[in-house]
C-alpha positions as a Markdown table, in Angstrom:
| # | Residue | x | y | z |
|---|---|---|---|---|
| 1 | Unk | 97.0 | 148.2 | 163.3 |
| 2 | Unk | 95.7 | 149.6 | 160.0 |
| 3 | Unk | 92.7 | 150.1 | 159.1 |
| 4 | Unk | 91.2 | 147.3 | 156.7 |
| 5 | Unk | 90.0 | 149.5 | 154.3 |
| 6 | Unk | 90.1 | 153.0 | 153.2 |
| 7 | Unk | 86.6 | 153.4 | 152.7 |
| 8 | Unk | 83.4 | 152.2 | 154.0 |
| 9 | Unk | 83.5 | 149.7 | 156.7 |
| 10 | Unk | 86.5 | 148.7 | 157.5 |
| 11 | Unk | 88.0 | 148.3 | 161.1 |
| 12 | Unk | 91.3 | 148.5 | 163.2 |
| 13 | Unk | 92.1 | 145.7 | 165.6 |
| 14 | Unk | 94.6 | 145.7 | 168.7 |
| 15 | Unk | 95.7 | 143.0 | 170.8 |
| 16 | Unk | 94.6 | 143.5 | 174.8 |
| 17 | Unk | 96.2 | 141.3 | 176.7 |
| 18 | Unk | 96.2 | 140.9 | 181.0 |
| 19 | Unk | 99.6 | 141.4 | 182.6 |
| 20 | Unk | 100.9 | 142.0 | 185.9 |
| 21 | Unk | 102.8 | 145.0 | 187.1 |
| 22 | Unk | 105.9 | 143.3 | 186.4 |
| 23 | Unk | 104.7 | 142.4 | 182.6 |
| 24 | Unk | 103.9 | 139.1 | 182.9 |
| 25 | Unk | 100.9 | 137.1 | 181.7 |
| 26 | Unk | 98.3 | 137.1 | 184.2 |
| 27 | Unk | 94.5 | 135.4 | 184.8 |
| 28 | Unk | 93.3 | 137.3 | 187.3 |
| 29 | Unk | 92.0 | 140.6 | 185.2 |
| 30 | Unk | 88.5 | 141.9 | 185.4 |
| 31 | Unk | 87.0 | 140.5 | 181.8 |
| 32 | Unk | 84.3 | 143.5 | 182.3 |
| 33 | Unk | 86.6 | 146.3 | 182.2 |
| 34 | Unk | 88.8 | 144.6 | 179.5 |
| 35 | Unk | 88.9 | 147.6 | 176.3 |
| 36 | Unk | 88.2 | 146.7 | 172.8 |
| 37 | Unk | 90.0 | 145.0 | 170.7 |
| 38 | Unk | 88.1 | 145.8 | 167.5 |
| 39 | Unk | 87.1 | 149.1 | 166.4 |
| 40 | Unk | 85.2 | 150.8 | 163.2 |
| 41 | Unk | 87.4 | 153.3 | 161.6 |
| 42 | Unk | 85.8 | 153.5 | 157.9 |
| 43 | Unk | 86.9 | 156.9 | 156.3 |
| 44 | Unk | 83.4 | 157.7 | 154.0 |
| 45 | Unk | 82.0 | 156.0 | 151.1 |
| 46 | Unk | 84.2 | 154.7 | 148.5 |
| 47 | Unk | 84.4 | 155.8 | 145.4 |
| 48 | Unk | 81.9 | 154.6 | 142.6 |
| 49 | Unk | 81.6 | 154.8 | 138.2 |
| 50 | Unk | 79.7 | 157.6 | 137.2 |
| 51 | Unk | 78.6 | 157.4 | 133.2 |
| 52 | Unk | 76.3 | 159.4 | 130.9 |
| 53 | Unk | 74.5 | 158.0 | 128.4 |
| 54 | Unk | 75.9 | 157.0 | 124.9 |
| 55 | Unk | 76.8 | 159.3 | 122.1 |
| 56 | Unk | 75.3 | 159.2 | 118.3 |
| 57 | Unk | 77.3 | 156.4 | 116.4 |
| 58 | Unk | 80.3 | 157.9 | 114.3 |
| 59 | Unk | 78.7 | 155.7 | 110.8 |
| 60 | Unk | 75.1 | 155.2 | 109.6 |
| 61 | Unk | 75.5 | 151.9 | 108.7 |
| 62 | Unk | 78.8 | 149.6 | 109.5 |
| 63 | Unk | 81.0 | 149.2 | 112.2 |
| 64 | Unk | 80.8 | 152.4 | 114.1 |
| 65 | Unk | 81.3 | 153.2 | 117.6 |
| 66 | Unk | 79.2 | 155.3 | 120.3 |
| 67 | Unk | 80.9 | 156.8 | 123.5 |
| 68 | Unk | 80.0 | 157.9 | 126.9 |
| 69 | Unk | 81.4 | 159.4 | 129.6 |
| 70 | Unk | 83.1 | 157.2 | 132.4 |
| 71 | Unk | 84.4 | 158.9 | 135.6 |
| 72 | Unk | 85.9 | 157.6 | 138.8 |
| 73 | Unk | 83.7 | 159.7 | 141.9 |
| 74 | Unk | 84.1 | 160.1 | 145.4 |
């Protein structure tokens, strides 16, 4: 399956089941040898707002504005 995220964390699951040779269900499997059925699979650390500090306002007095820089960073 997918992973469940694509950053940071996320995991992949698979469904391990005990058959015979035939491919039928079967009881008798060794539960110590069964494999994983969960695995981690995160792909690095997700992205996160970087921002510098706010600009001079564009009026001395009034409704003005002040801006800043806002990126999206890996």
């Amino acid at each position: 399956f997918q992973c469940s995220s694509t950053c940071a964390g996320g995991f992949q699951r698979r469904v391990v089941v005990c058959q015979d040779e035939n491919g039928y269900t079967a009881s008798n499997c060794d539960e110590k040898s069964k494999p994983m059925e969960q695995r981690s699979c995160e792909s690095g650390p997700c992205p996160q707002w970087a921002y510098g500090n706010w600009g001079e306002c564009t009026k001395p007095c009034g409704a003005g504005t002040r801006t800043r820089l806002v990126v999206c960073q890996r």
